[in-house]
N, C-alpha and C positions, 0 to 999 in steps of 0.2 A: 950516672947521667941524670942531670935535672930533666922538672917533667916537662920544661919548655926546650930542652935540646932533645928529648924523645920525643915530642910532638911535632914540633915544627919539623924537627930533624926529622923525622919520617915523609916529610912532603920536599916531593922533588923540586916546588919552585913556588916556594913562598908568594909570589905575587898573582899566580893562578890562584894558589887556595884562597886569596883574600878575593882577587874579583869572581870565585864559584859563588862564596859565604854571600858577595855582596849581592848578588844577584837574587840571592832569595832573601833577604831581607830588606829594608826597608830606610832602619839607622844604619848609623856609619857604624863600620866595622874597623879598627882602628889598629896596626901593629907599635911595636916601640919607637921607631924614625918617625910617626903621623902624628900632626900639631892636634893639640887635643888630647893627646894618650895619657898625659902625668895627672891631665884636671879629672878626666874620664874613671881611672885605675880609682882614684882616693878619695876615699870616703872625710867622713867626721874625726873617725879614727885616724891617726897620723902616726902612729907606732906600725910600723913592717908593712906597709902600702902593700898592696897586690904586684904583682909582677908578670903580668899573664905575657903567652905571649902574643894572645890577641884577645881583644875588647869588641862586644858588639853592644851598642846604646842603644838597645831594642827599645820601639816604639808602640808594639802592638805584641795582645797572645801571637799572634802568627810571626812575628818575629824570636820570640821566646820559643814556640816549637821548633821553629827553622834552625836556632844556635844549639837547641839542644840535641837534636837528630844529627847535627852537622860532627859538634864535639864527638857523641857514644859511636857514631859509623868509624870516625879515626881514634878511638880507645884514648880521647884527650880527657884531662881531669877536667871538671867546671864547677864552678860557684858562681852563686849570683849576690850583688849587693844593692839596695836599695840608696840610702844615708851613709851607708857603712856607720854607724855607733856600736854596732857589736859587734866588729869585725876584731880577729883576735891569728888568726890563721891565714897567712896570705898561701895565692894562689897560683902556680906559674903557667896552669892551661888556659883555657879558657876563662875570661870573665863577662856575664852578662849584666850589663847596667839596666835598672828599671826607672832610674829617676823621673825620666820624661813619659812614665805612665801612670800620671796623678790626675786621674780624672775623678769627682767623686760625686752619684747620684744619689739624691734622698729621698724616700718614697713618705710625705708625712700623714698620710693616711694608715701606714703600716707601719710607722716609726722605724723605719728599716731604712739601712743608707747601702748601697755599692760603691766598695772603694778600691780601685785597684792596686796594682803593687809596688807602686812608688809613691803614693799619697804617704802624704806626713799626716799625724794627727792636726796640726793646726790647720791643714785645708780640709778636714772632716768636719772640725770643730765651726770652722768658719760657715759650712755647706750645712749647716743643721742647726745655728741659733734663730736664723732667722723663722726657725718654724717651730722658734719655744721647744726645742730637742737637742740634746749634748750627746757623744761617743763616750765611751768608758775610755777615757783616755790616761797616759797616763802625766807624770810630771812634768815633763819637756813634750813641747807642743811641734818642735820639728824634727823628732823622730818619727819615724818609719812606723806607718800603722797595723800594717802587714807584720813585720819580720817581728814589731811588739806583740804581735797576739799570737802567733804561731808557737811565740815561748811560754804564755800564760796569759801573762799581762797583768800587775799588780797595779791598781791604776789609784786616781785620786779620792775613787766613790767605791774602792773597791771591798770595805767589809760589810756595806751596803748592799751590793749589787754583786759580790763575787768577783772570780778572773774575766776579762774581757774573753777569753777564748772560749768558754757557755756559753756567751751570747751571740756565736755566728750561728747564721742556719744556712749558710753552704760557701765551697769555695770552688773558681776553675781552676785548676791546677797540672801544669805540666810537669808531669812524673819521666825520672830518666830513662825509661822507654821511648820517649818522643809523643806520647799523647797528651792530649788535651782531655782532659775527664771534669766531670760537673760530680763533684762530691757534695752529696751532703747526708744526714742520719740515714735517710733511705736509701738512697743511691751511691753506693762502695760503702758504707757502714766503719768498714776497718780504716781507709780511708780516713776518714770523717774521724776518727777516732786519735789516730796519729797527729794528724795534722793542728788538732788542740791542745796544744801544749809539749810534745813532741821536738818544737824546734826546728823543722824544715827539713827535716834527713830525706823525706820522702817525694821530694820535688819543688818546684816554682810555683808558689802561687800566683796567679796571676788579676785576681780579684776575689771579693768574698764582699757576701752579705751580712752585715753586724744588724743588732739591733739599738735602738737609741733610747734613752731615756728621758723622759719631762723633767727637764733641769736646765733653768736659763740662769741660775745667781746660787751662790752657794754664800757661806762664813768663811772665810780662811785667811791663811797668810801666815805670820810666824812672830813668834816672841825670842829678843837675844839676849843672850844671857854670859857677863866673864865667867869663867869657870874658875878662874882666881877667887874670885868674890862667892860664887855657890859649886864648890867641887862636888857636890853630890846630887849636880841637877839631873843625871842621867835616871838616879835613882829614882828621885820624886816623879820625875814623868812617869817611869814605869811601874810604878804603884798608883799611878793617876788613870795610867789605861786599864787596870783592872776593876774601873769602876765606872766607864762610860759605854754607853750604847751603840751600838752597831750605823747609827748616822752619822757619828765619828771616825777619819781616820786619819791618824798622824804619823809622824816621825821627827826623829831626833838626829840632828848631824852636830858633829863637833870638824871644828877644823881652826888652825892658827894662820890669824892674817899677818901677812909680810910689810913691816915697819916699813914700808915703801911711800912714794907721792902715785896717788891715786885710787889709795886706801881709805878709806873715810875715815875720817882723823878719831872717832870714838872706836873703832875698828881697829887701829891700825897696833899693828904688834901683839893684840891680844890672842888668847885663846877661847873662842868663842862659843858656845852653846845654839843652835837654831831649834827652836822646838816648834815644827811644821802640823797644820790643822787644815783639816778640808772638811767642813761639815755640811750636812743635806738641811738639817731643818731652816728656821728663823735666824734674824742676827740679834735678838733679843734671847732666843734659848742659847746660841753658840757662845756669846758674853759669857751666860753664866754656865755653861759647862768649863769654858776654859778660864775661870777666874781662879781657882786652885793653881795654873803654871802662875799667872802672875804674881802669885802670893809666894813664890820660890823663893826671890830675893832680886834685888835692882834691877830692872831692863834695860838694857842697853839700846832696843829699838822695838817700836810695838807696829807689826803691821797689821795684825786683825779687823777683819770688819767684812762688809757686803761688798762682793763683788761680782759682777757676769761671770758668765762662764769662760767667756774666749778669753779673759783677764786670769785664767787658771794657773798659765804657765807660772803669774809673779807669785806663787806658792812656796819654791823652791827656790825660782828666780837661778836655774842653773847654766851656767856657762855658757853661752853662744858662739865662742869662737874653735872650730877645729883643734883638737890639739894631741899629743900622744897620749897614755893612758893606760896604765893596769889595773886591774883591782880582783875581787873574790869575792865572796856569801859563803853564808850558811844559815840556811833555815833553823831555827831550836824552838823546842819545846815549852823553855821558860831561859828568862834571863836571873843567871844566878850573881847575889848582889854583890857575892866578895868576885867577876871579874868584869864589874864596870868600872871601876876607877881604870883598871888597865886600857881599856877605850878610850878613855881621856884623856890617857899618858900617850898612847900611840900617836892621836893628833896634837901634841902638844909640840909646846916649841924645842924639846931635849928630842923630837925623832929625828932618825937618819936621813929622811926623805919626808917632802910634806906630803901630807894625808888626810885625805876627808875620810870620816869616820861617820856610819850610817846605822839606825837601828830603826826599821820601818813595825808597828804594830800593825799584826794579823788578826786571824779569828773571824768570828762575825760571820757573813756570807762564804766568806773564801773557806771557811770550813765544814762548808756542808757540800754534799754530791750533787754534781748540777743531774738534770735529767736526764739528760743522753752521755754517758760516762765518756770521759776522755783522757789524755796519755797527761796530764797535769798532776805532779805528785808530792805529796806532804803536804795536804791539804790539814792536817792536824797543828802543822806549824803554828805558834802562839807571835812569834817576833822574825824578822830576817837581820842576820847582821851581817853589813858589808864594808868594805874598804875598799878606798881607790886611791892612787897619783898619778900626779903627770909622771913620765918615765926620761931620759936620754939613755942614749949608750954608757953613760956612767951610772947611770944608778937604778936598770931594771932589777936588777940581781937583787942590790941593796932592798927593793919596794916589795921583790918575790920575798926575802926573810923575812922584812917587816909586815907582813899581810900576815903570812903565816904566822908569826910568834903570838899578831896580835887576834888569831881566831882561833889559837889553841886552848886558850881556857875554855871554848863551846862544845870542844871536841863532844864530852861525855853526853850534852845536851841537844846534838844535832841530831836532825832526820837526813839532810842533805843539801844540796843548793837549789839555786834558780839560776835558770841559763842565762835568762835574762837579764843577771847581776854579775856575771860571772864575764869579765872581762881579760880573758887570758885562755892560754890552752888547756887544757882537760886530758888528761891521761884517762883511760877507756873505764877506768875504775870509778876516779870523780864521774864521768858523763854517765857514767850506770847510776850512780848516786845521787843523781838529779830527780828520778824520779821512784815509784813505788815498787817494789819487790818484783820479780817477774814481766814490768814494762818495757825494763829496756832491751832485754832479748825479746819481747815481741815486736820492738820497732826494728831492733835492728833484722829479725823475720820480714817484715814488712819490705824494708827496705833492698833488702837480697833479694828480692825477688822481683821490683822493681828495675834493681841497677847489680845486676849478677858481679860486674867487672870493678865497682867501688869507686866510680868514675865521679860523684857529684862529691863534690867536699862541704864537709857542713862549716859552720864558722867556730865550734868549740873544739874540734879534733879532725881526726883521718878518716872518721866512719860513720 
């Protein structure tokens, strides 16, 4: 029996339990026949939509306590999604929407913002320029700020400044007990521990305190590159990053544009190189740190230079429109040079399925222990390498081999993944492998003891 024909099916008259639910909360509470329910259920992600078999589009923490006490009293599963962009695991009990709880306050005397837990980074990013202060945000500016930092947060200033999940100093969060707790290093400790990098096993957050950095303009943008013309640009960059300073941090994507109308005609059918830069200092020192990529071989497009901060997103300049999507990570140690060519065969135009192909440089910050330890792990990691596609029913299978074949030559140099990147299910093995030796039996301690019955679903698995 599914868990929407054991849930609902345990209630004698589906239309009582919707006007109980609705009575104590606030938003609409939505079943599958109510107008609303398809836009409500789906997120960013558009591969396996949720299926619950009912939606509450909570407005407030006390609507968020109210759906969760509501689900654990009837032993329904629940999940909550903000964006959905790392939705990976759909859900057929209970779903609690946060969207419409993006309110976001910035304190600039204390360079401290409160954001709660349906804010995107762009309406942080928006709430905090005007006082000469930026979020640790990361590459896409309409993702979810919350569900990003709860994984880590690998952000755009991040070998600067480390994982955005070190710089909360507290969150409120409804744990599947049905309470409301103020966690932070003092107050529940272990708490406060989990919930940094952790991934959300242990409840809803429902706001949290970040801190903000003096940062109105950075250097950045990207240089492109045929890979026809320079096959061994993955190379050059990654012997490039082993000689720039921690105000640096970049990344590398490969991906083949489709001979299409609407392709930019120097773009179009190539296989292309982006080699992404976000730097802290001057646009006169960022010139000359990244004059070495330029010196690779022909550019196809140069966007470098001085820009605001809320202009961060055209960094990556990633996707905006909803769409299906799988992909995978793996954190490593180093990038070994005989399996980069294989990278650039993967996104090339001979793959079975198209593929962005991704190698973000670590180190710097992100590899030192922040002060108050937390559940973030492989912080030794030097590179992350990831792949993604768009998926249909014809070719998730196809993208699952082709992920895999093309992150097997890392194998011997992996520490583990990031959840963060990790856009697909996780078998209990992978999700143990996420983080440090001994962390993830303590979260999942953590979490037993919060939710005895295994009632909250996380987004990367069943537990």
């Amino acid at each position: 029996m599914s868990a929407t024909a054991s849930s609902v099916g345990a209630m004698t008259d589906t239309t009582s339990f919707v006007a109980e639910l609705s009575s104590r909360v606030r938003g609409r509470v939505l079943t599958a026949d109510a107008d609303g329910y398809d836009v409500e259920r789906t997120g960013f992600q558009r591969w396996e939509a949720h299926r619950p078999a009912v939606v509450v589009a909570a407005t407030s923490t006390d609507d968020v306590r109210e759906a969760v006490g509501f689900a654990v009293a009837r032993r329904m599963p629940w999940t909550v999604q903000a964006t959905g962009h790392g939705h990976t695991t759909p859900i057929e009990g209970m779903l609690i929407t946060t969207r419409r709880m993006n309110g976001v306050r910035v304190d600039p005397v204390r360079r401290v913002a409160w954001v709660e837990a349906g804010a995107t980074w762009r309406e942080v990013i928006d709430a905090a320029a005007p006082h000469g202060l930026a979020p640790l945000s990361g590459s896409f500016p309409d993702l979810g700020a919350v569900a990003y930092t709860v994984t880590g947060g690998v952000g755009l200033l991040a070998r600067r400044h480390g994982f955005t999940s070190d710089h909360v100093h507290r969150f409120d969060v409804v744990t599947p007990d049905g309470r409301l707790r103020h966690v932070s290093e003092h107050s529940e400790p272990e708490l406060f521990w989990a919930l940094r990098g952790g991934g959300g096993r242990v409840g809803v957050v429902t706001g949290m305190e970040i801190e903000l950095v003096c940062v109105t303009r950075l250097f950045g943008g990207s240089l492109l590159f045929d890979v026809a013309q320079v096959s061994d640009v993955l190379e050059v960059w990654g012997s490039w990053t082993g000689e720039v300073d921690d105000d640096l941090t970049s990344a590398a994507t490969v991906l083949t544009y489709p001979d299409v109308a609407g392709v930019p005609e120097p773009l179009r059918g190539r296989s292309v190189a982006h080699l992404r830069v976000a730097y802290c200092g001057s646009a006169d020192e960022g010139r000359a740190v990244t004059r070495p990529l330029r010196e690779i071989g022909p550019v196809l497009a140069d966007t470098l230079g001085e820009l605001p901060y809320p202009e961060s997103g055209s960094i990556f300049d990633e996707p905006e429109e909803p769409h299906p999507y799988r992909g995978d990570n793996l954190v490593v140690r180093e990038l070994p040079p005989e399996a980069l060519p294989g990278l650039t065969a993967a996104a090339g135009p001979d793959a079975p399925v198209f593929t962005v192909v991704g190698v973000r440089h670590l180190g710097g910050a992100l590899a030192r222990s922040p002060r108050v330890p937390s559940a973030v792990g492989h912080r030794s990691g030097s590179y992350l390498v990831s792949v993604l596609s768009p998926v249909s029913e014809t070719d998730e299978r196809v993208a699952r081999r082709h992920h895999d074949a093309t992150l097997a030559p890392f194998i011997e140099v992996a520490l583990g993944r990031r959840l963060g990147f990790a856009f697909r299910p996780l078998s209990d093995e992978e999700l143990a492998g996420a983080f440090d030796p001994g962390d993830d039996a303590r979260l999942r301690r953590i979490a037993r003891e919060l939710d005895p019955h295994g009632l909250l679903r996380i987004g990367h698995g069943s537990r």
